[in-house]
C-alpha positions as CSV (number, residue, x, y, z in Angstrom):
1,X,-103.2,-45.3,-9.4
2,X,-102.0,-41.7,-8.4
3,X,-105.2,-39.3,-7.3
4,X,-105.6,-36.7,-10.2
5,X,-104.2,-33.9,-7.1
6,X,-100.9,-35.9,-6.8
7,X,-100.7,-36.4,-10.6
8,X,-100.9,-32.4,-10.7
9,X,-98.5,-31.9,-7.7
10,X,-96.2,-34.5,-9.8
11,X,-96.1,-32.5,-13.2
12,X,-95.7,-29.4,-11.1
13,X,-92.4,-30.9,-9.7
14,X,-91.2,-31.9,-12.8
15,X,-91.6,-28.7,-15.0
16,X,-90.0,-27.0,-12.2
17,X,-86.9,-29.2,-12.4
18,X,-86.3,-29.1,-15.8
19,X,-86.6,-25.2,-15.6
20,X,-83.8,-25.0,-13.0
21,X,-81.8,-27.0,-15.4
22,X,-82.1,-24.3,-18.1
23,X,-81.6,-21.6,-15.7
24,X,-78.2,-23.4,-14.7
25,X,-77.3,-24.1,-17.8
26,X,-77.9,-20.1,-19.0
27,X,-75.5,-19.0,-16.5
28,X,-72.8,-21.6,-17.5
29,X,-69.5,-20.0,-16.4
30,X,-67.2,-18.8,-19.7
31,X,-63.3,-17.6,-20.0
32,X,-63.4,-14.1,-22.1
33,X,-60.1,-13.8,-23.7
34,X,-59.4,-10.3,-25.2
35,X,-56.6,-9.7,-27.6
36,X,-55.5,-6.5,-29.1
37,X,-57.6,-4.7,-31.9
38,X,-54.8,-5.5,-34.9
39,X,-53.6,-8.6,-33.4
40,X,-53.1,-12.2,-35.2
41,X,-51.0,-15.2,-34.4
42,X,-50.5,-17.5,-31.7
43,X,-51.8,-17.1,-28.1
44,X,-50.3,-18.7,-25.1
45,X,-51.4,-17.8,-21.5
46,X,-49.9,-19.6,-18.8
47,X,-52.4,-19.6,-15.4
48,X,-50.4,-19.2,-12.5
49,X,-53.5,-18.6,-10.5
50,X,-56.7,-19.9,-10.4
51,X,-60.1,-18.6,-9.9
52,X,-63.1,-20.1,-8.5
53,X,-65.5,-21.9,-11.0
54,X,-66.7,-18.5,-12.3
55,X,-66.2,-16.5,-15.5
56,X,-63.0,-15.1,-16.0
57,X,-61.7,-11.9,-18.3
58,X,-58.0,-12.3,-19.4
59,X,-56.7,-9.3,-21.5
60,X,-53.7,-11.1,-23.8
61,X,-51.0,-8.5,-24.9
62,X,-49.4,-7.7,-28.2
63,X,-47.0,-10.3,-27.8
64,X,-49.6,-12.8,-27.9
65,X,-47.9,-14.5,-24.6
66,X,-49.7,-13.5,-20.8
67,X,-48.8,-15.0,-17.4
68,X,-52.4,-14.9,-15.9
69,X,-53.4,-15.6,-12.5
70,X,-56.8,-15.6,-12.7
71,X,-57.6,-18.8,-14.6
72,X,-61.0,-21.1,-14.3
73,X,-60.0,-24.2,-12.2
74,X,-61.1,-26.4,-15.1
75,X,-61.8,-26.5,-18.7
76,X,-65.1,-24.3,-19.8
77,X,-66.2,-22.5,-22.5
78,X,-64.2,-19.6,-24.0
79,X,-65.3,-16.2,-26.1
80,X,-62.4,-14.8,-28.1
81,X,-62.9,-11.2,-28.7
82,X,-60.7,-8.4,-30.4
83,X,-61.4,-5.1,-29.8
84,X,-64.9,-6.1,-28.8
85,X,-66.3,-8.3,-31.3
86,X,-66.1,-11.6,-31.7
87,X,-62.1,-12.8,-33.1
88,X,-62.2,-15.9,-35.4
89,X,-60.0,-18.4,-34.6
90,X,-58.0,-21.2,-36.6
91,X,-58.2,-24.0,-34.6
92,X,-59.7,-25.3,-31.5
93,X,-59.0,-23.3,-28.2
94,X,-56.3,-26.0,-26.6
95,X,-56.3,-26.7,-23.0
96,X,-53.5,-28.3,-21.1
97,X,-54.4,-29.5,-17.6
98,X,-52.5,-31.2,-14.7
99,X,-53.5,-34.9,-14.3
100,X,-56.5,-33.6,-11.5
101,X,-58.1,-31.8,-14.6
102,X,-56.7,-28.5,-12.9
103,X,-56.0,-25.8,-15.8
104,X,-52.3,-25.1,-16.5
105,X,-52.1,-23.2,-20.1
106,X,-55.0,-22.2,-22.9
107,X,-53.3,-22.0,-26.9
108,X,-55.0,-21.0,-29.9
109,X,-54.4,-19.0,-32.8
110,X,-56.0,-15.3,-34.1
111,X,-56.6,-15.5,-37.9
């Protein structure tokens, strides 16, 4: 049977895991993907580069089509904006990746 001290120094260690867990989880690394303030249809950016496992801003053009070269390595959560507010989408952001997982091109459309 643990000592009533240890038991303390025990629940201490716990709640001080599980709030590093929500801290890591808060700063959970996004793709921001701005398109143009009148712009609908399809989206297709091609990553020719890739960033570090950090957020990353892409800014898509009229055409709807960007060669980017800043990229997340892998798949991660996106925020679709338009003129900045939030852009609603018609179907789920689409990520193509090499075999490794490594991020190659990111479709969707703009309603």
């Amino acid at each position: 049977m643990l000592a009533p001290r240890s038991r303390f120094r025990s629940r201490q260690s716990c709640v001080a895991l599980a709030i590093t867990g929500i801290v890591l989880l808060g700063c959970a690394r996004k793709v921001q993907i701005e398109v143009p303030a009148n712009f609908h249809g399809h989206v297709r950016i091609l990553c020719n580069g890739l960033t570090e496992d950090r957020s990353t801003n892409i800014h898509v053009d009229a055409s709807g089509a960007v060669n980017a070269t800043t990229c997340p390595v892998r798949q991660t959560g996106t925020v679709i904006s338009r003129a900045g507010e939030s852009a609603p989408v018609d179907a789920n952001v689409m990520w193509t990746t090499t075999g490794d997982g490594l991020v190659r091109e990111i479709t969707f459309d703009v309603r």
